[in-house]
BALOBA-1460 file (C-alpha; in Angstrom, 3 decimals):
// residues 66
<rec num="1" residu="x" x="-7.517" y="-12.997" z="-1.760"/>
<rec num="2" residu="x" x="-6.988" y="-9.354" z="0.072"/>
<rec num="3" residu="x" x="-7.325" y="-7.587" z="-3.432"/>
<rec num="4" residu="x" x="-10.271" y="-7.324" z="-6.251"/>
<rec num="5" residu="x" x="-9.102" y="-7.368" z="-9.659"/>
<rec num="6" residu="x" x="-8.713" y="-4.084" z="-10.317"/>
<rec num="7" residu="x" x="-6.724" y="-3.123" z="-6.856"/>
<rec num="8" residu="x" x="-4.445" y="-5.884" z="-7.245"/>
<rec num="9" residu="x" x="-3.427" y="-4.859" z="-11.635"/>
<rec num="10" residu="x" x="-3.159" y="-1.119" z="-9.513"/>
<rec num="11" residu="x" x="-0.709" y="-3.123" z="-6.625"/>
<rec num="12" residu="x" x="1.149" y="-4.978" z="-9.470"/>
<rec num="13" residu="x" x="2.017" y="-1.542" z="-11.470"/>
<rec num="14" residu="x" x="2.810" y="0.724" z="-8.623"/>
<rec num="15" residu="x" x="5.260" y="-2.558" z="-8.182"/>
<rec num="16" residu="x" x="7.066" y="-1.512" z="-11.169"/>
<rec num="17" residu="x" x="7.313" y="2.194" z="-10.281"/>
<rec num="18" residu="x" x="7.946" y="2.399" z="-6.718"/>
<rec num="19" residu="x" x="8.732" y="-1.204" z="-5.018"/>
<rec num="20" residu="x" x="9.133" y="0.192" z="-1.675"/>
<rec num="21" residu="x" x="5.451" y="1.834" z="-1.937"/>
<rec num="22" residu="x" x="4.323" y="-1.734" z="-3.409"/>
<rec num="23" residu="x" x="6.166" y="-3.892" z="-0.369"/>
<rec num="24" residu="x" x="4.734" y="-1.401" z="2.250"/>
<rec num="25" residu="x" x="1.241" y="-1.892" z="1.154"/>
<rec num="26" residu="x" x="1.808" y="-5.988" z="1.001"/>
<rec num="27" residu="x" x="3.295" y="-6.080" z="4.484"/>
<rec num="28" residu="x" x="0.065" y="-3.785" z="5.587"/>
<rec num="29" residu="x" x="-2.422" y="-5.760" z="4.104"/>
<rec num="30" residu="x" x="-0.780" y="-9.374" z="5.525"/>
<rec num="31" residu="x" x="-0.559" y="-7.825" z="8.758"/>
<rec num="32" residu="x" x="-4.508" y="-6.736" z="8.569"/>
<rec num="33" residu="x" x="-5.729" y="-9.965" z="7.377"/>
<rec num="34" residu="x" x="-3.665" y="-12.380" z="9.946"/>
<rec num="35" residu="x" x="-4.902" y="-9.905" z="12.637"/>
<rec num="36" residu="x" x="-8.650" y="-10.380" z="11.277"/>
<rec num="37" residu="x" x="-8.874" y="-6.693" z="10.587"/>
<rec num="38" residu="x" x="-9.590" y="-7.751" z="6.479"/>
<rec num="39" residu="x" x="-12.275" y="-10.036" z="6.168"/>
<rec num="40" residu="x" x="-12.718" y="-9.559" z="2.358"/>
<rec num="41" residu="x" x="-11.026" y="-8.035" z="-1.197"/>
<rec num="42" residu="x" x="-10.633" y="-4.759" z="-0.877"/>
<rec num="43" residu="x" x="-11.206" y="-2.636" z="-3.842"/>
<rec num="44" residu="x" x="-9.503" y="-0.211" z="-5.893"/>
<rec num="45" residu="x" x="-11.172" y="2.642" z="-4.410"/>
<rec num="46" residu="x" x="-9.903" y="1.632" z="-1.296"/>
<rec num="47" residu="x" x="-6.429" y="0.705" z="-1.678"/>
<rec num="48" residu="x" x="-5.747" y="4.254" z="-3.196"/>
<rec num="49" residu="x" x="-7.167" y="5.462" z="0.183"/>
<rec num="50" residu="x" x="-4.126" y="3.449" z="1.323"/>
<rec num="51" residu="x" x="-1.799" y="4.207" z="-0.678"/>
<rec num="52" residu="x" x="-2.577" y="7.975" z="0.030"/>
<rec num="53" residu="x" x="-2.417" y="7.351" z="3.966"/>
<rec num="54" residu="x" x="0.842" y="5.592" z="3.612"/>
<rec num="55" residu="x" x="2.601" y="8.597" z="1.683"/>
<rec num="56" residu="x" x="1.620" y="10.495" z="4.105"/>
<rec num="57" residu="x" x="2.888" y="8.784" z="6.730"/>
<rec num="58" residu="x" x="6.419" y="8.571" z="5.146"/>
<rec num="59" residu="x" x="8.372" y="11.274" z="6.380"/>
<rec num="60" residu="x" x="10.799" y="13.124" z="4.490"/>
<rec num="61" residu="x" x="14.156" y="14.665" z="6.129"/>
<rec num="62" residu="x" x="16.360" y="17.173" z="3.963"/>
<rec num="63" residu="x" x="20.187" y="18.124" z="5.367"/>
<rec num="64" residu="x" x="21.769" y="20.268" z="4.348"/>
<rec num="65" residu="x" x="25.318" y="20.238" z="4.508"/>
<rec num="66" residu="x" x="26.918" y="23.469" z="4.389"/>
């Protein structure tokens, strides 16, 4: 179990919202745990500090086509 309770009903309705957002954060947290960076549940408290470092790691481009 990488989630608590509360972190994973959060993971499960961002899934509805934004499934990229919701696959990103899965792929991080499999990668963490089978690299033995996760050795317990996180909680909700932390997973938004997640979810806020991996927005701001997406970047966005804008063109503009003239």
């Amino acid at each position: 179990v990488l989630l608590d309770q509360d972190a994973r009903q959060r993971l499960m309705n961002i899934r509805m919202v934004k499934p990229e957002l919701a696959l990103a954060v899965e792929n991080y947290l499999i990668t963490a745990a089978s690299e033995g960076k996760l050795n317990r549940a996180l909680t909700d408290d932390e997973l938004k500090q997640l979810l806020i470092n991996l927005k701001k790691k997406k970047k966005q481009f804008k063109i503009d086509r003239r």
